[in-house]
N, CA, C and O atoms as a DFTB+ gen file, in Angstrom:
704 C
 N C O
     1  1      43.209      40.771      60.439
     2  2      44.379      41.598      60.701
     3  2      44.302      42.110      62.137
     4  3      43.278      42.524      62.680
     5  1      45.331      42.040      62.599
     6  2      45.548      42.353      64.277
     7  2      45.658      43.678      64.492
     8  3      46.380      44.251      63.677
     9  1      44.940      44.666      65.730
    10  2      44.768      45.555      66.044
    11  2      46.346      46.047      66.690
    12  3      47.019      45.095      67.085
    13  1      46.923      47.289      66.817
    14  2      47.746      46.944      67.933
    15  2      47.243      48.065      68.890
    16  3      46.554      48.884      68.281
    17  1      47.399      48.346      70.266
    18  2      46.610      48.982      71.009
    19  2      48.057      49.375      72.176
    20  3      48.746      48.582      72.817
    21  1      48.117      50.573      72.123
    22  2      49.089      51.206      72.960
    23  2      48.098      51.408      74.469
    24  3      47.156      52.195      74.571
    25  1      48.366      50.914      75.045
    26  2      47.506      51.760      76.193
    27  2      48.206      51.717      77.733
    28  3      48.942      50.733      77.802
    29  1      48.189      52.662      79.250
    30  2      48.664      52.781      80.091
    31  2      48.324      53.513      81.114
    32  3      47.621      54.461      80.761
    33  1      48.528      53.470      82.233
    34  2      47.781      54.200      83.304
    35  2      48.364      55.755      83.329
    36  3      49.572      55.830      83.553
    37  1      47.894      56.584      83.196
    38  2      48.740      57.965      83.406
    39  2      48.219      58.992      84.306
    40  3      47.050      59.154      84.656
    41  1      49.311      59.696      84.644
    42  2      48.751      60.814      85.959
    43  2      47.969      62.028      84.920
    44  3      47.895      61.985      83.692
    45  1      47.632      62.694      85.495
    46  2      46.990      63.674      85.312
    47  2      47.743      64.945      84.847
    48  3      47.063      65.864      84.390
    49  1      48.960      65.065      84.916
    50  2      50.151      65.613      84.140
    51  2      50.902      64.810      83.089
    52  3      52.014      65.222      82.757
    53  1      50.508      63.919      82.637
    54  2      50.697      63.234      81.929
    55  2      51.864      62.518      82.064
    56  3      52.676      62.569      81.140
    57  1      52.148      61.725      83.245
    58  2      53.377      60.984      83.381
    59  2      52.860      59.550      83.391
    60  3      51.701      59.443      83.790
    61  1      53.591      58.224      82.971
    62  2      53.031      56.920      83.150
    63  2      54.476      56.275      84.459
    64  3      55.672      56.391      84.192
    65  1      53.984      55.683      85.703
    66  2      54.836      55.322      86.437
    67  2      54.210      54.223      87.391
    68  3      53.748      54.642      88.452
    69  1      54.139      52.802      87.123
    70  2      53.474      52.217      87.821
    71  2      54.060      51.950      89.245
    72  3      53.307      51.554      90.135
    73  1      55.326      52.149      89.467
    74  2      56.041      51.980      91.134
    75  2      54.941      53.823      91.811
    76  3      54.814      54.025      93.018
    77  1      54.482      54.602      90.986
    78  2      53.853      55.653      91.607
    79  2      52.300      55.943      92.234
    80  3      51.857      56.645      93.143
    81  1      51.827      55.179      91.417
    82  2      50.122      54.292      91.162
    83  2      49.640      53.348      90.996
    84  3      49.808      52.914      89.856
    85  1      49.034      52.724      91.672
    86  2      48.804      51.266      91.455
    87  2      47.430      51.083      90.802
    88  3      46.920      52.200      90.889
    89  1      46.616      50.316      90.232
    90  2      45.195      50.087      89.521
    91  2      44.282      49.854      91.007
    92  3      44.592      49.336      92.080
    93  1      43.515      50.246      90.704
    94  2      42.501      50.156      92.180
    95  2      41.958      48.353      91.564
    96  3      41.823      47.984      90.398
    97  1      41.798      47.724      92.570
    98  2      40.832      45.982      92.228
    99  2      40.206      46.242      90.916
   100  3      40.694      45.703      89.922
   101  1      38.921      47.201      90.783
   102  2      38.082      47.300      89.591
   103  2      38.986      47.308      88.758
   104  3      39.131      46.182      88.282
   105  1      39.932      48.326      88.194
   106  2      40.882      48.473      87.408
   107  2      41.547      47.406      86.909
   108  3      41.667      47.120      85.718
   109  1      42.128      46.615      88.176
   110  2      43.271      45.689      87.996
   111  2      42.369      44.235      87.011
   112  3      42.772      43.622      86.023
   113  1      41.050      44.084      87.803
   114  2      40.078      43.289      87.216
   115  2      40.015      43.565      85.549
   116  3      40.259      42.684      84.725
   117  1      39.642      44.955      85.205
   118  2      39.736      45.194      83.596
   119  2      41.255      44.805      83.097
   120  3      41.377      44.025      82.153
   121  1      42.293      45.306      83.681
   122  2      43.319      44.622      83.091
   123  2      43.456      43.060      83.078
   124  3      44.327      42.622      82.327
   125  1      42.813      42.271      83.711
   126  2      43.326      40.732      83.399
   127  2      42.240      39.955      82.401
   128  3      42.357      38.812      81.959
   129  1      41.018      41.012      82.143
   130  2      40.261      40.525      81.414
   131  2      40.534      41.437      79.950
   132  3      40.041      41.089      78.877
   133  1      41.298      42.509      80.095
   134  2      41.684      42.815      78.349
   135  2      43.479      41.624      78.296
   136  3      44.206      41.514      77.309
   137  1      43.641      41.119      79.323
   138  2      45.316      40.323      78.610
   139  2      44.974      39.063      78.235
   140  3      45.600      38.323      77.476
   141  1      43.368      38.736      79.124
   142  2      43.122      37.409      78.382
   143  2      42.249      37.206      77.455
   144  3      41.676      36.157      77.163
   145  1      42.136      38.515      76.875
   146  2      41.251      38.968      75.580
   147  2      42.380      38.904      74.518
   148  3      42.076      38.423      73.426
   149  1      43.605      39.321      74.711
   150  2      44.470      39.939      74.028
   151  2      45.207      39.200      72.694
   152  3      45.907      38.285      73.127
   153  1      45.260      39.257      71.725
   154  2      45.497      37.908      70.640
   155  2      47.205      37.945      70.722
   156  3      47.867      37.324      69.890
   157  1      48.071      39.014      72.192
   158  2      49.294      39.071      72.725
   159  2      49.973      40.662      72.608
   160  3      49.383      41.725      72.413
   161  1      51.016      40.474      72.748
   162  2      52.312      41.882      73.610
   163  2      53.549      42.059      73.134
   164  3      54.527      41.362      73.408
   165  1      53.509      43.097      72.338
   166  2      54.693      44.064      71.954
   167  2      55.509      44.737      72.850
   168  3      55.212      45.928      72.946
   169  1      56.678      44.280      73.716
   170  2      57.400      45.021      74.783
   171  2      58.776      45.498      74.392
   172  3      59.666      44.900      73.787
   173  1      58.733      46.749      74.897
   174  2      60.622      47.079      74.882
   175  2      61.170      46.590      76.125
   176  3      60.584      46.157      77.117
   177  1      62.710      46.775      75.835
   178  2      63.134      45.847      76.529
   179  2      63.016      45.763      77.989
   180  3      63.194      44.788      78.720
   181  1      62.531      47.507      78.403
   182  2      62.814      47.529      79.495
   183  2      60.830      47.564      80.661
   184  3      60.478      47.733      81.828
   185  1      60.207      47.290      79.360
   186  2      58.769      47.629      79.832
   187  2      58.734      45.843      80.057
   188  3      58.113      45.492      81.060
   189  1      59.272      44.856      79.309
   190  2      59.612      43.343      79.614
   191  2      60.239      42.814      80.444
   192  3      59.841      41.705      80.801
   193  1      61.575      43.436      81.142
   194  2      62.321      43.466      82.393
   195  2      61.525      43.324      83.232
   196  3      61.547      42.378      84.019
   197  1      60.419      44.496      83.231
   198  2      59.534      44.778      84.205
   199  2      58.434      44.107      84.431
   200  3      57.903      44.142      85.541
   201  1      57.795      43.206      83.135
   202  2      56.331      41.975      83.533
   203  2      57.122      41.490      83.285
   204  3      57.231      41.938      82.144
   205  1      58.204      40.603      83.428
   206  2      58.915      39.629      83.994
   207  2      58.894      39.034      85.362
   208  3      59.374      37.961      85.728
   209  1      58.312      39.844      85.979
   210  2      57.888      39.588      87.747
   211  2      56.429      38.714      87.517
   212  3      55.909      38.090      88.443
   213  1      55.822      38.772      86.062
   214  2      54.928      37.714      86.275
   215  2      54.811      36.449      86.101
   216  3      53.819      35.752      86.313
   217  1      55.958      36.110      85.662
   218  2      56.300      34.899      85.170
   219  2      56.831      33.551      86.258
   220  3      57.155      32.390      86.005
   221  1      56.745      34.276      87.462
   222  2      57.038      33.472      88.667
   223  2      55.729      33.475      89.599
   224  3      55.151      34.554      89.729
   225  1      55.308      32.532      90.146
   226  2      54.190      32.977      91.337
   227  2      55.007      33.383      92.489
   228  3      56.227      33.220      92.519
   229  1      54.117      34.068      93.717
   230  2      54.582      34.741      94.424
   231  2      53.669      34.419      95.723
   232  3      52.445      34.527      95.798
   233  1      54.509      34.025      96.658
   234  2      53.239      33.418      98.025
   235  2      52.109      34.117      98.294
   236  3      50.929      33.890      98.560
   237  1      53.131      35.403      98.082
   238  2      51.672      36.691      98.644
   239  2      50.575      37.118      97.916
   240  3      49.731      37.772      98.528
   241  1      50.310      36.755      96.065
   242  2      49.730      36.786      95.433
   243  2      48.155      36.324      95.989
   244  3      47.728      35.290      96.503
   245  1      47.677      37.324      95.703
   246  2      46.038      36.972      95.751
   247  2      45.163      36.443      94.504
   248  3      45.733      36.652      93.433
   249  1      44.024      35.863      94.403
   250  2      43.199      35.265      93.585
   251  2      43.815      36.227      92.159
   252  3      44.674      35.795      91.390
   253  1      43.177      37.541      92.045
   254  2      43.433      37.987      91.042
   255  2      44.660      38.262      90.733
   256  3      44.861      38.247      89.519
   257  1      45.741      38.559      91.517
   258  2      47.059      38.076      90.869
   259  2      47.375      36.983      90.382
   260  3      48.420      36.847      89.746
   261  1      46.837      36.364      90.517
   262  2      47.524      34.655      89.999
   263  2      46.395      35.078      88.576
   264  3      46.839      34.890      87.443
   265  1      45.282      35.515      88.711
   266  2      44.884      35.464      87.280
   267  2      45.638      36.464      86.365
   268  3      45.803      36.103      85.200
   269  1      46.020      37.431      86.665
   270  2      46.598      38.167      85.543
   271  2      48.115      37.757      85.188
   272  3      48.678      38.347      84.266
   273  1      48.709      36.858      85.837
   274  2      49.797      36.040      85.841
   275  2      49.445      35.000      84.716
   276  3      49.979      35.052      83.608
   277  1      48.633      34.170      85.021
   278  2      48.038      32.752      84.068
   279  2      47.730      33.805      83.139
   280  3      48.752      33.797      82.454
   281  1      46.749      35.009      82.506
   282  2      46.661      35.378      81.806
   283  2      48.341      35.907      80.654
   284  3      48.532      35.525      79.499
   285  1      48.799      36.362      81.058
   286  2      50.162      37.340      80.992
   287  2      50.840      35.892      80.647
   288  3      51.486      36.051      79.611
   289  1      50.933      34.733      81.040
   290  2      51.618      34.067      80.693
   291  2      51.159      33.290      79.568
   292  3      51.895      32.588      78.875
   293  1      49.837      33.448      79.400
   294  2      49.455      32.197      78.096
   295  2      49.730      33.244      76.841
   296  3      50.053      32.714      75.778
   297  1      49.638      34.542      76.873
   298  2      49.694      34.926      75.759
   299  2      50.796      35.133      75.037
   300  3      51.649      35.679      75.738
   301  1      51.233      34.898      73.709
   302  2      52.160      35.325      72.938
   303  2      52.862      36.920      73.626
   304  3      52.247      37.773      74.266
   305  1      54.132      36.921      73.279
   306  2      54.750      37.994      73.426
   307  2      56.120      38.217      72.061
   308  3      56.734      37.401      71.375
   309  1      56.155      39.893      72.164
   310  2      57.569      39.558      71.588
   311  2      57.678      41.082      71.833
   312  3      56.858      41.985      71.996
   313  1      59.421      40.973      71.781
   314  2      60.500      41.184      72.711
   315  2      61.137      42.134      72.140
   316  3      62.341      41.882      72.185
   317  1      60.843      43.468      71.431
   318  2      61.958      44.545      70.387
   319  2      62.940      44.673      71.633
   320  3      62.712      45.144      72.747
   321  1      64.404      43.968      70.978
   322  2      65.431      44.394      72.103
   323  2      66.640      44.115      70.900
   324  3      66.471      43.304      69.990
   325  1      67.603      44.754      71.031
   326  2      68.737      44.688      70.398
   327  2      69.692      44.143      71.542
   328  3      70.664      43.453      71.233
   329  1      69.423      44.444      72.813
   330  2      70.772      44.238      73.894
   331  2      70.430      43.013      74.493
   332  3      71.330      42.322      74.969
   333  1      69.342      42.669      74.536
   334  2      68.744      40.752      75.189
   335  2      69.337      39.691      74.195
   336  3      69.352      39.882      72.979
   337  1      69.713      38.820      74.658
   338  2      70.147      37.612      73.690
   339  2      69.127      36.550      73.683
   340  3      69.089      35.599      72.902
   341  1      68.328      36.804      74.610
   342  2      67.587      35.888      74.931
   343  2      65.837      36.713      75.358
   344  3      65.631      37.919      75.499
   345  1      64.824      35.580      75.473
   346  2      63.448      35.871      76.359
   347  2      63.176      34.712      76.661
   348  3      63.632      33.634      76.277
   349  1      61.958      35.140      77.786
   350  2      61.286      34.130      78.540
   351  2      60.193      33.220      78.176
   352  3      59.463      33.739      77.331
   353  1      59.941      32.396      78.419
   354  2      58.453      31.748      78.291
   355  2      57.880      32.204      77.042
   356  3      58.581      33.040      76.471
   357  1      57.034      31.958      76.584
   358  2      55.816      32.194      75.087
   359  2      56.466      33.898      74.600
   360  3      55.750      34.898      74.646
   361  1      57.601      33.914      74.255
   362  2      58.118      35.317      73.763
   363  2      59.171      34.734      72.778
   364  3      59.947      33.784      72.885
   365  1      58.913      35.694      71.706
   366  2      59.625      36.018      70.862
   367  2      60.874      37.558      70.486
   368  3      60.544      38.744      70.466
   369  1      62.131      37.047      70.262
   370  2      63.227      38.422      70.283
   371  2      62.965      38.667      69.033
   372  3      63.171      37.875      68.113
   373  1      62.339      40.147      68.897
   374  2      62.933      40.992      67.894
   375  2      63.913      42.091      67.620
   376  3      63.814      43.311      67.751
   377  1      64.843      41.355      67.220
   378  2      66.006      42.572      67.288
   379  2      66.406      43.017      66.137
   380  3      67.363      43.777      66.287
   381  1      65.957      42.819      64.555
   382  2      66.375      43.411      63.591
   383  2      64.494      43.713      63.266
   384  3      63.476      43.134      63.646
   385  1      64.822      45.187      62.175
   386  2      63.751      45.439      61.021
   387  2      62.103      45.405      61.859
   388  3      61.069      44.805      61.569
   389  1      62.403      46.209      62.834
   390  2      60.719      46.558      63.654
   391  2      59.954      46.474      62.450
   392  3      59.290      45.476      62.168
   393  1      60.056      47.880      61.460
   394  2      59.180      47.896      61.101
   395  2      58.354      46.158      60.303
   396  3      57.241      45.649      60.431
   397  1      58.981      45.957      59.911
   398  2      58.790      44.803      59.287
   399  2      58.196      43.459      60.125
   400  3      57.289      42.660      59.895
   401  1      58.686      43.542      60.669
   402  2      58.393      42.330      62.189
   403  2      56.521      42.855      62.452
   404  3      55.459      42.360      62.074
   405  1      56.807      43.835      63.115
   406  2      55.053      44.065      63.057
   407  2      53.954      44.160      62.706
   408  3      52.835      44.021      63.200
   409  1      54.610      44.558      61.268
   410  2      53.817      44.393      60.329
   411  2      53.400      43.213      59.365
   412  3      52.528      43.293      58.499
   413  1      54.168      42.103      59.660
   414  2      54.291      41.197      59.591
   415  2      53.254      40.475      60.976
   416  3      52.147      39.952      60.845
   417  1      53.742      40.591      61.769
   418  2      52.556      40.600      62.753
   419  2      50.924      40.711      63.116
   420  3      50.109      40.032      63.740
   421  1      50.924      41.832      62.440
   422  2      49.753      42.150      62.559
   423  2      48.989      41.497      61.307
   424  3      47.763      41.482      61.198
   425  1      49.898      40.958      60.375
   426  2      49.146      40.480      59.299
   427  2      48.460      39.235      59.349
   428  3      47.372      38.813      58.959
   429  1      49.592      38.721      60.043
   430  2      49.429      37.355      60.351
   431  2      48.077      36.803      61.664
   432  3      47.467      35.739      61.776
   433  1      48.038      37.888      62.350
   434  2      47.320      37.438      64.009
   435  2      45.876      38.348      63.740
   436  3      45.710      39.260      62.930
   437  1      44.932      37.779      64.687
   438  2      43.753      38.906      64.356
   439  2      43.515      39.273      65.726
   440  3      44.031      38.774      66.726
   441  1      42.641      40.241      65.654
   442  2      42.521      40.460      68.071
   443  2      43.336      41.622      67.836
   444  3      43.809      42.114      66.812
   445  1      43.381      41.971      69.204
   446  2      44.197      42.969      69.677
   447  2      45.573      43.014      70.320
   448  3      45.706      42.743      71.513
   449  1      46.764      43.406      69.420
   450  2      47.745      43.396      70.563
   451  2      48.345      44.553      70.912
   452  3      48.511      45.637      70.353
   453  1      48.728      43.938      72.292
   454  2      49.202      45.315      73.404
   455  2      50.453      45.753      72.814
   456  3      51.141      45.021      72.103
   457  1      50.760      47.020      73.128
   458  2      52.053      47.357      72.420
   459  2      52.198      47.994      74.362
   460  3      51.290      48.399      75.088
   461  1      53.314      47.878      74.593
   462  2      53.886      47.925      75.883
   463  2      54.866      49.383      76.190
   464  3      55.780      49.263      75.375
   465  1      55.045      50.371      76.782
   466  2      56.090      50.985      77.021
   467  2      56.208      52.046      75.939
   468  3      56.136      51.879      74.722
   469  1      56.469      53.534      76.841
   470  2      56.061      54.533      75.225
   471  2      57.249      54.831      74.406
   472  3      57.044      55.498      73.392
   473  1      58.693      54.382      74.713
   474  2      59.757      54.308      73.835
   475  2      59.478      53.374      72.697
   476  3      59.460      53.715      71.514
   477  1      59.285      52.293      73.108
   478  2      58.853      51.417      71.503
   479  2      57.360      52.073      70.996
   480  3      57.353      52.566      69.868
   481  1      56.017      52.100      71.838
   482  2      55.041      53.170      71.032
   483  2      55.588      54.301      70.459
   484  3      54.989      54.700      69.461
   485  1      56.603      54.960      70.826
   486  2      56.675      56.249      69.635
   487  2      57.498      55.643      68.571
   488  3      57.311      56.178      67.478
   489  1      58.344      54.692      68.575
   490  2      59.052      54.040      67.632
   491  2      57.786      53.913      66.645
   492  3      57.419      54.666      65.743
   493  1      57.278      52.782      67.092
   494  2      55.558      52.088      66.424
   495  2      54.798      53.382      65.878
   496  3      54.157      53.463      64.830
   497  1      54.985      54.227      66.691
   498  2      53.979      55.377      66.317
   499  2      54.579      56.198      65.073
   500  3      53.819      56.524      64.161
   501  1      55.394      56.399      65.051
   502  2      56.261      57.160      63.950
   503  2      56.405      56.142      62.568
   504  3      56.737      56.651      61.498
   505  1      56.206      55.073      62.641
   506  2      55.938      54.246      61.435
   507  2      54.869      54.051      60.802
   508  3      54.829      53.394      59.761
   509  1      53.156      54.982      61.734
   510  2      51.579      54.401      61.591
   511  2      51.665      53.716      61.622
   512  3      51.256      53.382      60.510
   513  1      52.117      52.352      62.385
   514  2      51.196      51.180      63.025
   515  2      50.833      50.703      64.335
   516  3      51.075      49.603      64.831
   517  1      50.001      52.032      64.995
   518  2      49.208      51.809      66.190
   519  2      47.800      52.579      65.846
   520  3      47.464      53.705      65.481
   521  1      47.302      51.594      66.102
   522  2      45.648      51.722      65.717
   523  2      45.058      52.274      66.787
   524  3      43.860      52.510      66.630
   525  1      45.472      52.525      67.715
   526  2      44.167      52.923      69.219
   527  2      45.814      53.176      70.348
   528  3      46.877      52.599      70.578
   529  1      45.011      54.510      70.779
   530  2      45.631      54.839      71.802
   531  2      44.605      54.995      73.057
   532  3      43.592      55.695      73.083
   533  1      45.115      54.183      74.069
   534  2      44.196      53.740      75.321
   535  2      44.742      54.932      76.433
   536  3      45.880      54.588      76.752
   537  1      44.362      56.220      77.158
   538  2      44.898      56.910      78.672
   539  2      44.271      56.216      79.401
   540  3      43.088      55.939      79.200
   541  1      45.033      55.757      80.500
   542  2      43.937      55.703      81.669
   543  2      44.039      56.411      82.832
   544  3      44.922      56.170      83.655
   545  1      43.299      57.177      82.961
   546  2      43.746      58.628      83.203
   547  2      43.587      58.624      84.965
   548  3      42.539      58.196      85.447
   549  1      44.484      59.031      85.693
   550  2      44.418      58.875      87.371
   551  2      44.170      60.079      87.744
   552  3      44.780      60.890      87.047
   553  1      43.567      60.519      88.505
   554  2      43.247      61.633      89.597
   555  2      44.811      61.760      90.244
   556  3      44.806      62.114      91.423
   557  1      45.966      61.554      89.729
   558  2      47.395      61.978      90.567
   559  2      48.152      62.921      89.582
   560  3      48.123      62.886      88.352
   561  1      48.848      63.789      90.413
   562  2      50.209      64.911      89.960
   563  2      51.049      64.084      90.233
   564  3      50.881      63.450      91.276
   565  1      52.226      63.806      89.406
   566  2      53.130      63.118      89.502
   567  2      54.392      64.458      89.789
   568  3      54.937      64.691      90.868
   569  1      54.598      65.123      88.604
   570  2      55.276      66.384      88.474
   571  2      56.901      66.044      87.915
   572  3      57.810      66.874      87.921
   573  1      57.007      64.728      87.475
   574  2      57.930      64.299      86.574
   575  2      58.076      62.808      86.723
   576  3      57.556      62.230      87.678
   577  1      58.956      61.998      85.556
   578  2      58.369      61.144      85.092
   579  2      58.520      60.855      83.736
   580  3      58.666      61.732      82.885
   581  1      58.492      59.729      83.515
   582  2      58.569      59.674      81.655
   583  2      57.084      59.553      81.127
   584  3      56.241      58.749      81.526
   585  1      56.932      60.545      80.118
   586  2      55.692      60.612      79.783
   587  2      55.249      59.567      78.769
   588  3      55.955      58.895      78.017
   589  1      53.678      59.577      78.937
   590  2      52.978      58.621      78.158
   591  2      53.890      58.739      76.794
   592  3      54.806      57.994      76.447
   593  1      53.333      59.971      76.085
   594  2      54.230      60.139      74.680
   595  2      55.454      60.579      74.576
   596  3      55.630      61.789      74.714
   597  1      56.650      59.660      74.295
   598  2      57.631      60.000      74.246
   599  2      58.396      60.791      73.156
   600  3      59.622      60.886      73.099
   601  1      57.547      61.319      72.338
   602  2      58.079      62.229      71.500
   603  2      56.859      62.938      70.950
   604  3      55.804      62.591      71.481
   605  1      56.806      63.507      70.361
   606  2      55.396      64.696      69.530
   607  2      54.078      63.902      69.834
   608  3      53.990      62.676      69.769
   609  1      53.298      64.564      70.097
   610  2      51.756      63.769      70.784
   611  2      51.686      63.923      68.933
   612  3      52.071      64.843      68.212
   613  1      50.857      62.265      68.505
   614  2      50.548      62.150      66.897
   615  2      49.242      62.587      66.905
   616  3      48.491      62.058      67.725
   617  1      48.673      63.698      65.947
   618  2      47.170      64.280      65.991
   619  2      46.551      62.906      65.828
   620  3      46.876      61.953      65.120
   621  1      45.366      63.121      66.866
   622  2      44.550      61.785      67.771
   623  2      43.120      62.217      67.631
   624  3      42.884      63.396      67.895
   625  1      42.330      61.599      67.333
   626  2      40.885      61.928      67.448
   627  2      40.153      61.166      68.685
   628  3      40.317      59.948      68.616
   629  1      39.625      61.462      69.451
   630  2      39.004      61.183      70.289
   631  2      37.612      59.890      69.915
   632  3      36.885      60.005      68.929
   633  1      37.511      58.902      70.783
   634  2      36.622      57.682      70.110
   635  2      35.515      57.569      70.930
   636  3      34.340      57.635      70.567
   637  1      36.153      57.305      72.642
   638  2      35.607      56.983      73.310
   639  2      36.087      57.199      74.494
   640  3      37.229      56.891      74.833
   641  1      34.957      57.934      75.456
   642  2      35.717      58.046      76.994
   643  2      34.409      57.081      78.436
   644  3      33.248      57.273      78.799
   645  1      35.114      56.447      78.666
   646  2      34.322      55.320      79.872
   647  2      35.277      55.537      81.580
   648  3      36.487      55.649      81.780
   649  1      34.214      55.525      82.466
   650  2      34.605      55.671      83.570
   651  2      34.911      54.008      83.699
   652  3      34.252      53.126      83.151
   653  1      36.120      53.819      84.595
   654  2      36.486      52.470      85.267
   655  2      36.928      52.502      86.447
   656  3      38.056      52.855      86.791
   657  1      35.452      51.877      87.587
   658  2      35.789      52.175      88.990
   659  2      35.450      53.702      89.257
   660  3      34.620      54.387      88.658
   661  1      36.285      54.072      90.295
   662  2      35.554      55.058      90.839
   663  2      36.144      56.330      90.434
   664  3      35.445      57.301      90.144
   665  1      37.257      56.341      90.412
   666  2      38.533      57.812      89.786
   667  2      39.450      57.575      88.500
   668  3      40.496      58.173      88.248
   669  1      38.768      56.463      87.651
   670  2      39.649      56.627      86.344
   671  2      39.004      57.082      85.532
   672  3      37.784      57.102      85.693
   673  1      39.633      57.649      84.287
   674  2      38.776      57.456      83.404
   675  2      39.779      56.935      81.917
   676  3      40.920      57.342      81.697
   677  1      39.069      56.042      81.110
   678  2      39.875      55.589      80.232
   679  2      39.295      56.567      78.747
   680  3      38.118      56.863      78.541
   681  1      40.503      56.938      77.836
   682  2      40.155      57.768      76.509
   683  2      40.988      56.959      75.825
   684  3      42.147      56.642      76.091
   685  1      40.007      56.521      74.541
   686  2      40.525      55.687      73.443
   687  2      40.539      56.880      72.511
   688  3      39.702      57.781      72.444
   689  1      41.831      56.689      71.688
   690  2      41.973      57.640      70.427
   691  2      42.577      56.957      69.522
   692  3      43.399      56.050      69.657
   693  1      42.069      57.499      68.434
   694  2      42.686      56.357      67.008
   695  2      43.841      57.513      66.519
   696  3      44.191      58.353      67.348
   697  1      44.226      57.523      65.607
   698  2      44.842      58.485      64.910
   699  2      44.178      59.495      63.725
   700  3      43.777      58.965      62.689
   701  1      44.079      60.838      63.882
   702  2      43.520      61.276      63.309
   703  2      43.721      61.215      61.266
   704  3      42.932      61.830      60.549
């Protein structure tokens, strides 16, 4: 049975904004080695809009961009969107009966998958089916912003906290 794993970079006021912060190399390195760990990706529509920029190469791309690209692209995806008629490459549209679709999902796949963007995580979250909540917590004030949790923080127990690189720190929490 497949894990699903919410996780995201967040400021220190708790905002998630990647045009605001970028992953330092070390960082960016752990991200292409948890997407090609990943048994695949739960996106809303608009957190998919957005890794849609990986689905093309790009001249200026360096070594490890092109890997988290080849990664990002081999893996399964799917797509909660009601307003898309369509997706890209190795993705699947879900537009009726979330709950069901994922759970269905998770039954079927084993590994870990990413759940993308905290409008569909609080959707996911308000149904119990997210197993692990990932911060990755930045040394930045943002001071607004859409926050990690987009609706009631769900009582969380604390699992595990690991430094990554030099100023993050990542906190895994399951649900209490």
């Amino acid at each position: 049975m497949a894990k699903l794993v919410f996780g995201m970079n967040q400021s220190l006021d708790g905002y998630v904004d990647h045009m605001a912060f970028a992953p330092s190399p070390t960082l960016f390195r752990h991200f292409i080695e948890e997407a090609q760990g990943q048994a695949g990706s739960v996106y809303g529509r608009q957190m998919y809009e957005v890794m849609r920029y990986w689905d093309d190469d790009h001249p200026e791309w360096d070594a490890e961009q092109h890997a988290f690209a080849a990664a990002w692209r081999n893996q399964p995806k799917w797509v909660v969107s009601r307003s898309l008629k369509s997706v890209g490459p190795n993705a699947t549209l879900v537009e009726d009966d979330l709950e069901g679709a994922i759970r269905e999902l998770k039954a079927e796949r084993d590994g870990e998958i990413e759940v993308a963007g905290p409008d569909l995580a609080q959707s996911l979250t308000e149904l119990g089916l997210i197993d692990e909540y990932r911060i990755y917590l930045h040394p930045v004030v943002l001071g607004h912003g859409k926050p990690y949790f987009a609706g009631p923080r769900p009582p969380l127990r604390l699992m595990t906290n690991d430094r990554i690189g030099e100023d993050v720190v990542r906190l895994t929490y399951v649900p209490a």
